[in-house]
N, C-alpha and C positions, 0 to 999 in steps of 0.2 A: 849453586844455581844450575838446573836443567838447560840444558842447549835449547830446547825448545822455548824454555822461560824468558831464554837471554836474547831471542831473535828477536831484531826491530819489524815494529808491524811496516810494509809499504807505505812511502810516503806518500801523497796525491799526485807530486809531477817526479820525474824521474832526475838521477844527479844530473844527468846530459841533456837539459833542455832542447827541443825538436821537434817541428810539426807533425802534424798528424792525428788524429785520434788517438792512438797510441801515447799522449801526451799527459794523459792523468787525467782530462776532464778539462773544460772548460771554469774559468775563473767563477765562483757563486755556484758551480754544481754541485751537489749533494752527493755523496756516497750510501752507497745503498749499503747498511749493514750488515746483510746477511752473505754480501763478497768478506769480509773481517775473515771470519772463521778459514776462506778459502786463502782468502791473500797471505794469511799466517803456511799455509800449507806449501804454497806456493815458495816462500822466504827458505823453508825448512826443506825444499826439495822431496814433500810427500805425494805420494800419489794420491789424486782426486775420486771422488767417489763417484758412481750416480746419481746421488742426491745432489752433490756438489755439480755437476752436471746439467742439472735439471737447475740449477739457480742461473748458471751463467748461460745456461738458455732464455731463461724469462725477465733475469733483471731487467728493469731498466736503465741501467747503469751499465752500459755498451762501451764507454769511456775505461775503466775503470776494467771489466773484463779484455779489453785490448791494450789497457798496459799490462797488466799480467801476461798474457802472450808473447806482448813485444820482452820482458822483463827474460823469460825462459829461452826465446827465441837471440837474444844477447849473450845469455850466459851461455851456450849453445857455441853460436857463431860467430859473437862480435859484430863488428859491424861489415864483415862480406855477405857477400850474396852472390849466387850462383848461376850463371847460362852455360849453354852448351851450344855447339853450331851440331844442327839434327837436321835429320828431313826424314819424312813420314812419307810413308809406301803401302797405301790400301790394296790389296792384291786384286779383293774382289769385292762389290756390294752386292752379291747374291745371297740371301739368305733364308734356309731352313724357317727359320725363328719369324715373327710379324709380330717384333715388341710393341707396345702402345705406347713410348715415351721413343720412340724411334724414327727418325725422318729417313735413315741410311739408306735401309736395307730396300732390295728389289728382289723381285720374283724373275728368272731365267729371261721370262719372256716378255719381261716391260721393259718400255722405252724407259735408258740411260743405263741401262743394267750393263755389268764389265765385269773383265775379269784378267787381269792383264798376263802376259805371259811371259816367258825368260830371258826373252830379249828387250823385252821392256825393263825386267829386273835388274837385266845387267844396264840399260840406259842410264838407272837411275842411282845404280851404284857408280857409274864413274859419273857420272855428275854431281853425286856427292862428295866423290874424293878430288876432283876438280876444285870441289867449293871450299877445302876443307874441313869438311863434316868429319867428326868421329864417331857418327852414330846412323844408323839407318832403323826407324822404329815402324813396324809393319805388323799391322792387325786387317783384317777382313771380316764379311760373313760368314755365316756358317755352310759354303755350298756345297749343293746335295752331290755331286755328282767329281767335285774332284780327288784324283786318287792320292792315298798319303804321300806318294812319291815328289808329288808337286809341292810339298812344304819344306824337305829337305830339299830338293832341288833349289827349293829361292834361296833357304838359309846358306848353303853352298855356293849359291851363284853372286850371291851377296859377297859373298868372304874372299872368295878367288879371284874374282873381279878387280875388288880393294886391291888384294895380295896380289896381283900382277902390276898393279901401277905404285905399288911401295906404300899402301896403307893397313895399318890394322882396325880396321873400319869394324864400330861395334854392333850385330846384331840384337837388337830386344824385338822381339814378335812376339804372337801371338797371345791372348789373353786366356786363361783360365777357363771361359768357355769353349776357346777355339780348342785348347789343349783335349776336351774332355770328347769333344766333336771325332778330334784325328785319333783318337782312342776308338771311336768306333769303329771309325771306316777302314782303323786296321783292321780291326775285328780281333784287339785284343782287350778291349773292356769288359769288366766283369761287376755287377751289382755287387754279389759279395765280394769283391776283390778287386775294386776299382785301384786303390792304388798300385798293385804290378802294371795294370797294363798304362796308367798315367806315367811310372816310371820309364815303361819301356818305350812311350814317345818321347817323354823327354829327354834318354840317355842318346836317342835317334838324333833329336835334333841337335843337342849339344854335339854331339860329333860331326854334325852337316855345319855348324858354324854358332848355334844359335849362343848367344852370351847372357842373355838376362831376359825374365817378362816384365811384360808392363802392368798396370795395375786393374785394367779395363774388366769390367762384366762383374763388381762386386754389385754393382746399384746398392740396395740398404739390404741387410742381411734379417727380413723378416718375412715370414711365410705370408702372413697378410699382403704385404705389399708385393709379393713375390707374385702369386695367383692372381692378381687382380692387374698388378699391369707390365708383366714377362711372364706368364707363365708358358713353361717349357724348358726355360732357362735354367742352370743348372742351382739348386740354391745353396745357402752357404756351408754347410758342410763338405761336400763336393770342393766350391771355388778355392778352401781353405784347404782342403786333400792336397789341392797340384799346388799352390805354394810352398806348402811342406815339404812336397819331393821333391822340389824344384830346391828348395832348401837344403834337403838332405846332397841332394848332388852337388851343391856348390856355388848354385847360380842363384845371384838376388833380386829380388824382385819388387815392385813397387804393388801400391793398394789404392784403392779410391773409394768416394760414396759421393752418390747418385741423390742431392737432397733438392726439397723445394717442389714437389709432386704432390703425392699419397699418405705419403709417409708422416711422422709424427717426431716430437722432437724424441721422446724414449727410444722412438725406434733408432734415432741417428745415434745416439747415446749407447743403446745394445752392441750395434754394428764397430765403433770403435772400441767398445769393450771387447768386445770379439774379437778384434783388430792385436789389439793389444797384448791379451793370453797368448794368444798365437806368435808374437813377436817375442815373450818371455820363452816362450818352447825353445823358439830359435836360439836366442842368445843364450839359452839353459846347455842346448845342445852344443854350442858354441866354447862352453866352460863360464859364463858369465852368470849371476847368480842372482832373481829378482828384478825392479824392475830400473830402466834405468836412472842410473845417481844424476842429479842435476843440482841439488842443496848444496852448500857450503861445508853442512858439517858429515857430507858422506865421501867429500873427497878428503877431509882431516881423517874421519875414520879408515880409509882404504888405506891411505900412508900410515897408520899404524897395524895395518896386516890385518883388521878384524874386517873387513864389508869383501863382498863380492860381487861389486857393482861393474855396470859401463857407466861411466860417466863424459862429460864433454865441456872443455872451458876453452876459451879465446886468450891466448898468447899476445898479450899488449904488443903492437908495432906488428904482430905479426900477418900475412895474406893470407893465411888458410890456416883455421884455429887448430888447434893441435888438440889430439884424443888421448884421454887419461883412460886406459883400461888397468884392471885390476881382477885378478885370476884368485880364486879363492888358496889362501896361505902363501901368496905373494907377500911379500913385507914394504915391497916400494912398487907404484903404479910404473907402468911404463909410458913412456913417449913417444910418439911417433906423430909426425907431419900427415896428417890424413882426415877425413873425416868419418872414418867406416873404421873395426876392427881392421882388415884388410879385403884386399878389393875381390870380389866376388867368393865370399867364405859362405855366404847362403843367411841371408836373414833381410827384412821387410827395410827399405833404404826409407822412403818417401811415403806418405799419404798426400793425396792429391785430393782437396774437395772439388765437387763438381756441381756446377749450379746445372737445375733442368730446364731445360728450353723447349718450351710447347710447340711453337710452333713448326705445322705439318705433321704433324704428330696425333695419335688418336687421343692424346690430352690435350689436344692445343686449347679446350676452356678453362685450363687451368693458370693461372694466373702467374705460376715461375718465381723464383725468390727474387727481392729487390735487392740493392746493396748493401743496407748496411746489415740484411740477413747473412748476404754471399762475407763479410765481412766479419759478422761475428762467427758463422762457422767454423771458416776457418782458423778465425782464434781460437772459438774450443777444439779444436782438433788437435792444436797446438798444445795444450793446457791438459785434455786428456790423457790422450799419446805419448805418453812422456819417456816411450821407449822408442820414438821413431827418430832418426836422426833429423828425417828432412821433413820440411812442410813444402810445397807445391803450390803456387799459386802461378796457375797456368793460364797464360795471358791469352791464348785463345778464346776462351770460355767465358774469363773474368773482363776482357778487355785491359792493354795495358796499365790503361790509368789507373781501374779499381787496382790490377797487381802489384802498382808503383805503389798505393797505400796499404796495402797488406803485405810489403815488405814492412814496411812501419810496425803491424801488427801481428807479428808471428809465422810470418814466412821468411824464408831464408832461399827460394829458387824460384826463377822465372820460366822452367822452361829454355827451351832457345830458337832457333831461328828459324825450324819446319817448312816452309816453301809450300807443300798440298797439306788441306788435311780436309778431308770430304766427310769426317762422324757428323761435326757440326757445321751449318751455313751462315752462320753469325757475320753480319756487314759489320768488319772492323776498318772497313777504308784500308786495308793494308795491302794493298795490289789488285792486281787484275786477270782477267782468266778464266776457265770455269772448269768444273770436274766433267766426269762420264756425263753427268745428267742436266750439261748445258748450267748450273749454276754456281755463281762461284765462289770459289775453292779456291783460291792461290792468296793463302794468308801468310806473307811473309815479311819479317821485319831483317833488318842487317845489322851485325855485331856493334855499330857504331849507335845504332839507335837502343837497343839494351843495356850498352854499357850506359850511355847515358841517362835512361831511364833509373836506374838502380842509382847513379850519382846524383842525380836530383831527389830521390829518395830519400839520399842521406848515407849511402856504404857504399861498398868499393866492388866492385866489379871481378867475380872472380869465373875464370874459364875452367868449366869440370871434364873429366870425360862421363861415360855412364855411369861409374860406381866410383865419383864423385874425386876420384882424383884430380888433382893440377895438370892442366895444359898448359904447355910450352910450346911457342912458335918456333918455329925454324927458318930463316931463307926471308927473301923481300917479299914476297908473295905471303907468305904467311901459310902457303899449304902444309909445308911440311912441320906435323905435330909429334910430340912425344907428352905422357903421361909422370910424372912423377910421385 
């Protein structure tokens, strides 16, 4: 009998009974049948189609598509879940660009408009190494007028700052926009040779300090919706260049999509297939072969020396699930305590979905996804993806609550503790304060309230640095950290 023959279909509730959605369905719910064919897929650790795609977009059977998430997002990670102590550093809200899904950006000369300088830099680096933080994540506009020197300068002033009061404080800036921006203003960008001069910013910044990007400026990777509400914006080819290089140098980087606008569900569906290719390059480049293993019978095959997968399974009892990689004509996977190949090798860490938020916005009539749209996204993101380690459910955006039940259903990280973040103005009640533009911005939660959000959940609390390592305290204070 075929290994495919012999695989049990899903059952309705899962062996670990647990609230949530994520639960198999409510008692008397019906299963939609044309999930079967997928959930078999799912059992088998195959990759999902676009067809398959387009179902767990339209079922009605929402239940049933988020145990399958929660199902991969277990075999995955077990039952941790991920924060991080971060704080977010908007440099500037000046911007080039006048998106129409964008409330940020400001024109030079309007009221609330900023641009902070490097002594505020260094403020906000020792304030973060004060706090703990092992991460400082910093994106801005696009503005016209600052010279390239000033983004090594921050990524620098960042790092030195840390490194005089005994931190190695992790830089992620600038997104893929910004990257294609400082390419100009060097004036080494080239249409037909875009990627040398994308390299030669990012080889810049990696030497000023910079460690990883973030996944910002993907919004949906389709020309329609590109021209209709960013147009100017770089589109996906381009955004998918500076990851690449960003890949090939070494540095990892995270992705996102921009849904609940314009756009269509194909379109969301393209964009992470796109996502995807682009992640199998990575790991191709990597020595990894296909896409990644998550089935049962691809980790039996890797131990007898035939797959060349990544794969990834949770070590019963264990706090941080262990990674089974397998190198083609390897005979036994290897082990190691991690959750990444190894920590900044260059390949796509997390997708982060993003609900849109109208308001102030030249879309504000548009009505924004509800929840349990933000909630089934993110499961198929989970279910498509099947080569991304991490799913993101970023409690800013989402609001904690929704992110405490999309742990349930195929997220594995929260995010962490951020302190400003002025892209969105979303009232989560979580402090007080306000950005440049008098409104507020000071969305911060503390370690004690994420950990316990994730245990109410239902998993265990685990502290990452940026490329997903183990933190470990030091001292009463808790500042001094180390990564293992």
């Amino acid at each position: 009998m075929s290994l495919a023959a012999s695989t049990p279909r899903i059952p309705p509730a899962p062996a670990r009974p647990r609230p949530g959605l994520g639960s198999g369905g409510r008692s008397g719910t019906l299963r939609d049948p044309a999930l079967e064919p997928i959930a078999d897929k799912v059992a088998r650790g195959e990759r999902l189609s676009l067809e398959d795609g387009r179902v767990l977009f339209t079922t009605p059977d929402i239940w049933t598509v988020c145990q399958l998430a929660d199902q991969v997002r277990r075999r995955l990670h077990g039952d941790a879940a991920y924060y991080n102590i971060n704080r977010h550093l908007n440099y500037s809200n000046v911007c080039a660009l006048s998106c129409k899904f964008c409330e940020f950006y400001r024109k030079e000369a309007d009221d609330g408009a900023y641009t902070r300088d490097m002594e505020y830099v260094r403020s906000q680096a020792r304030a973060a190494v004060e706090n703990g933080a092992t991460e400082i994540h910093s994106v801005g506009g696009l503005h016209p007028k600052l010279p390239f020197s000033y983004y090594t300068d921050l990524c620098s002033t960042i790092r030195d700052t840390a490194r005089e009061m005994g931190s190695d404080l992790h830089v992620k800036a600038f997104t893929a926009v910004e990257i294609v921006h400082l390419a100009k203003i060097a004036k080494v960008y080239k249409i037909d040779d875009r990627q040398s001069g994308i390299r030669w910013v990012l080889t810049k910044l990696k030497e000023a300090g910079l460690g990883s990007l973030p996944g910002g400026g993907a919004e949906v990777f389709d020309d329609r919706v590109h021209d209709e509400a960013y147009k100017g914006k770089i589109r996906s080819d381009v955004w998918l260049d500076v990851h690449r290089v960003a890949h090939e140098l070494g540095l990892n980087s995270n992705a996102t999509i921009l849904y609940g606008h314009i756009e269509t569900f194909p379109d969301r569906l393209v964009h992470m297939d796109m996502l995807r290719r682009a992640q199998d390059r990575a790991l191709a480049r990597l020595g990894y072969q296909g896409e990644m293993a998550t089935g049962p019978q691809h980790h039996r095959a890797n131990e007898e020396g035939t797959g060349g997968h990544l794969g990834y399974s949770g070590d019963e009892g264990a706090d941080v699930p262990v990674i089974t990689l397998t190198r083609p004509g390897s005979v036994l996977p290897e082990r190691r305590a991690a959750s990444h190949p190894s920590p900044n090798s260059g390949y796509f860490q997390t997708i982060i979905p993003l609900p849109f938020f109208p308001d102030g916005s030249e879309l504000e009539h548009l009505p924004g996804p509800a929840g349990l749209e933000n909630l089934r996204t993110l499961a198929v993101s989970r279910l498509m993806l099947d080569n991304f380690p991490h799913v993101k459910a970023f409690w800013i955006m989402q609001t904690l609550p929704m992110a405490q039940l999309m742990l349930q259903n195929g997220a594995d990280d929260l995010d962490g503790t951020i302190v400003w973040y002025d892209i969105t103005k979303v009232n989560h009640g979580a402090g007080q304060g306000s950005g440049g533009d008098g409104v507020r911005t000071h969305q911060e939660v503390n370690v004690w309230t994420l950990q316990k959000a994730i245990r109410e959940a239902g998993f265990k609390p685990v502290e990452r640095d940026t490329v997903y390592r183990r933190v470990v305290r030091d001292g009463a204070d808790g500042r001094r950290w180390r990564s293992e």
